[in-house]
N, C-alpha and C positions, 0 to 999 in steps of 0.2 A: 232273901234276894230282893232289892230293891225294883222300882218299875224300871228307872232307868239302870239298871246292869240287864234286867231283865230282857229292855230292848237291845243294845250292845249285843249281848249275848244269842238273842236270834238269828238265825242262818239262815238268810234268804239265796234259794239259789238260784237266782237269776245277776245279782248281786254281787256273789261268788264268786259267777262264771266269767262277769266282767272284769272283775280284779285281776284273776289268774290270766284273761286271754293281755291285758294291758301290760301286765307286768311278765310276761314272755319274752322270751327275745325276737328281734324279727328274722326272718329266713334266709339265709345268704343267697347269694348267688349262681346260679346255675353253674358247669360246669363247662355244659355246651354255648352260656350266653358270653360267656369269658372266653373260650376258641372263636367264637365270632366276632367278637371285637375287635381281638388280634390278628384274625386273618384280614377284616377289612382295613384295617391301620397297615398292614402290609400291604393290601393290594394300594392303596393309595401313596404310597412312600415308593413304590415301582412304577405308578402312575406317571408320581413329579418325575423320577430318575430318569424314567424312557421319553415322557417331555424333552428335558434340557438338554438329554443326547442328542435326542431328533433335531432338534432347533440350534444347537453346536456344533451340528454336521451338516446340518443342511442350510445354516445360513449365518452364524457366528463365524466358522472356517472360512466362510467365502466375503466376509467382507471387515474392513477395520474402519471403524468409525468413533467420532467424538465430535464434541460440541466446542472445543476450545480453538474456532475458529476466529478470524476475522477479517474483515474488506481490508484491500490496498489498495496503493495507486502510485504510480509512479509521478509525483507534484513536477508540476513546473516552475519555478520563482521566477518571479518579474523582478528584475531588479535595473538600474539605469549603466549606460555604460559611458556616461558625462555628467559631470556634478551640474545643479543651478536649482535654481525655486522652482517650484511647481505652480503651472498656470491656471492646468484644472483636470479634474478627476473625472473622468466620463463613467465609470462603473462602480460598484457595491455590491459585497456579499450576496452569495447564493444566484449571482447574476450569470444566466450563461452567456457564453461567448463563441465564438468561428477565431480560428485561427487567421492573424492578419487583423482584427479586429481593434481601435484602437482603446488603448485604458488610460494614458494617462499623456498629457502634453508637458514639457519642462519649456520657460521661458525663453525663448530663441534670440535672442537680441544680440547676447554676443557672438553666437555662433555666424548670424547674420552678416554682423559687421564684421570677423575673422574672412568671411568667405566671399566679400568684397575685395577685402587687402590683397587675396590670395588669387582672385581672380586679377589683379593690378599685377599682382608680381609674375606671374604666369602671361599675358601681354606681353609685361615688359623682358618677359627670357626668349620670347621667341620673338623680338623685333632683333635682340642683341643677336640670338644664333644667323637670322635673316642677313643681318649685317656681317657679320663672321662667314657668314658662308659666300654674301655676294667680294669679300675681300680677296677672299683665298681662290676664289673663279677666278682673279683679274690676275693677281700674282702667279697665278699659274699658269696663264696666258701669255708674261710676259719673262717666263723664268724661261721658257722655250730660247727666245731670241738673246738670252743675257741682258736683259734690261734691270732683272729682278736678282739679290744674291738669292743663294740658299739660306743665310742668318733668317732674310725677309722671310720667305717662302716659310721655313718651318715656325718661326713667329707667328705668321699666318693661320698654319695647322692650327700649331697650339690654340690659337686664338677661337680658332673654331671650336676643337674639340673641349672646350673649357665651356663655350656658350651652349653647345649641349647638353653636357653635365648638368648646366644649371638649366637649361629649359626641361629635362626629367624629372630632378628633384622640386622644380614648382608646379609641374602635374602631379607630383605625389604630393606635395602640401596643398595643392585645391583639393585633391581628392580626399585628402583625411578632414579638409573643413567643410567637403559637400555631408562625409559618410555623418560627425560631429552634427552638421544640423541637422540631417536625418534622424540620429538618433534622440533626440529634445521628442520627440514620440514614441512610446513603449506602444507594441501591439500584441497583442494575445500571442504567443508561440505556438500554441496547441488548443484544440478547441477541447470546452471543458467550462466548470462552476467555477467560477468566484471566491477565493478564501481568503481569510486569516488580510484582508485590507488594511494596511497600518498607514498609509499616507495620506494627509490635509494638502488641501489650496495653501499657496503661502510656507509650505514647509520648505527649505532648502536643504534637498538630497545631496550624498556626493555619491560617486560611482561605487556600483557593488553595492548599496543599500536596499535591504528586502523589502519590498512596496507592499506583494500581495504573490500569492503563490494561484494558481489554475489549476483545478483538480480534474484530471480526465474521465470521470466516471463511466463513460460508454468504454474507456481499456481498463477498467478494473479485476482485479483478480483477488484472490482466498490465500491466504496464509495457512494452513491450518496444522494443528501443533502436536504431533502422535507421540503416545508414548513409545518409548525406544522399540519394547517387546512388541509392539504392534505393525513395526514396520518390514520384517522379515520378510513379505512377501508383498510389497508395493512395490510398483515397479513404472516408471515414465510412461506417459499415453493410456494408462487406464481409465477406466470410465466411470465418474465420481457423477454423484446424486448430494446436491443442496437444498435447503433450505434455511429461509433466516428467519429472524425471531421477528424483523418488522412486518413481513405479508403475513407469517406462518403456515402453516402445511400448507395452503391454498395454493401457492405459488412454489414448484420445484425445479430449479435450475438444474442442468447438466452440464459436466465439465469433463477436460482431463488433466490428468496429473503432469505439471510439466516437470519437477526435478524437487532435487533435495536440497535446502541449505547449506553450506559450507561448516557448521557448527550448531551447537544446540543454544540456545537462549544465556546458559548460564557459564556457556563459555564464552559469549561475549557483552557479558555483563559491564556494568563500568567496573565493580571489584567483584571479579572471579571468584569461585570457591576455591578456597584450601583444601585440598584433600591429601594432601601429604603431610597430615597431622596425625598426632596422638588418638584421639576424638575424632572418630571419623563413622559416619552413619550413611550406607550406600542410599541414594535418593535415584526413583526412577529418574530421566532425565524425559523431555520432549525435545524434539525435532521436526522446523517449520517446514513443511512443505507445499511449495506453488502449487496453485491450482487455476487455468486457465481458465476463465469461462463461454457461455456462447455470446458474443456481439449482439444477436436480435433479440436473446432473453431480456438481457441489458438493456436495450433499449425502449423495450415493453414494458420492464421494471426497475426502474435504476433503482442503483446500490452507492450509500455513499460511505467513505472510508472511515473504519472505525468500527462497521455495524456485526452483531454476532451473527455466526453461523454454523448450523450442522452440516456434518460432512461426512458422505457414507460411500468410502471407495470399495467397486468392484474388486477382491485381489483374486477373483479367478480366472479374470477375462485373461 
């Protein structure tokens, strides 16, 4: 035997004891460390359950909420109710305004000169009734003694009552060229902001055309869009918790619910859904409903139309 088999061949046991302890297998698991796992994986899966209960009962059940809210407003449109050019724009976007206030002037020139003519022809109807009437005094004065026939006489009438016809109808033509000049100035209807301005100096309007609309912001209100299964127990006057995305939680409005939509979004779509098809896939639907809010919130933080909001109705009140 060689030196080297010689070594090989040596049996050191400390050497040994390392080999066999490495090449062992390792120890499994306890029995009791596996019951303990699975009890605390249990106690925690009762934990979550009695969580979502508690919190589904005590405050899920009591209220329906969503985010797929947003501002409205009931707009006002300015528009002219007599055509002519525009002399001048007194306001601009985002500008507020007082109801009565004015926005825009229309050229008055002809109106001016219409409600001279008219003031002329109106004169001239009551100088003619004056005369009409002092006629039919005298004839009637002299029909008594047969000076006057009856042919006179009722000529007379007639005469009369034709000069007032026409002195009525030229108080109603002054008056629709007083109302006419009057209207060559547009004034705010409603107090409120400035929108959507589409009219230049120099532009010539006709009647009916939309200048600029007034947005009431201090009478704004929430639309807000519940899924159908959500609404089962909302009910008019309840007492609704807002917030919107421009303050964030900082600022929380309160409101109540004033009513439900007439129809849901996608029943009055411009092209409705088909559901009396072959292919047909039931789709929750939403339904808008008004939400009033408080005037002093509003006016501590305006809201302008368009803007998102969460909405969290009381439906236990």
């Amino acid at each position: 035997m060689t030196n080297v088999e010689k070594l090989f061949d040596h049996k050191d046991p400390d050497i040994t004891a390392t080999i066999e302890s490495s090449a062992a297998p390792p120890k499994k698991s306890s029995t009791g460390q596996r019951v303990k796992l699975f009890g605390g994986l249990a106690i925690a899966i009762a934990a979550l359950g009695g969580g979502y209960y508690a919190y589904d009962t005590l405050y899920l059940s009591r209220h329906a909420a969503t985010d797929n809210a947003y501002v409205g407003a009931d707009l006002a449109q300015v528009t002219p109710l007599v055509s002519g050019p525009v002399r001048e724009v007194l306001v601009d976007d985002t500008r507020r305004v007082k109801r009565g206030d004015i926005l825009v002037r229309l050229d008055d020139t002809d109106f001016t000169i219409a409600l001279a003519r008219s003031d002329a022809a109106l004169a001239a109807a009551r100088a003619n009734l004056e005369k009409a009437k002092i006629d039919l005094a005298r004839r009637r004065s002299l029909a008594a003694s047969g000076s006057v026939s009856g042919d006179e006489l009722t000529t007379a009438q007639n005469a009369f009552e034709t000069a007032d016809a026409n002195l009525r109808a030229a108080e109603a033509a002054n008056r629709q060229a007083q109302v006419d000049l009057e209207r060559t100035t547009l004034r705010a209807p409603i107090d409120g902001v400035i929108s959507q301005r589409q009219v230049q100096v120099g532009q010539r309007v006709q009647a009916g055309t939309p200048l600029m609309v007034v947005v009431p912001i201090q009478a704004a209100y929430v639309d807000a869009n519940f899924k159908e299964v959500q609404l089962a127990h909302v009910r008019p006057g309840q007492p609704v918790t807002l917030t919107s995305d421009l303050y964030g939680d900082k600022v929380v409005y309160t409101g109540r619910v004033v009513g439900f939509s007439g129809g849901t979004g996608a029943a009055f779509a411009v092209v409705p859904a088909q559901n009396a098809t072959g292919n047909w896939i039931k789709v929750v639907q939403r339904l808008p409903v008004r939400i009033a809010l408080d005037p002093k919130q509003l006016a501590a933080h305006p809201l302008q139309v368009g803007l998102s909001m969460s909405v969290d109705v009381d439906i236990a009140s």
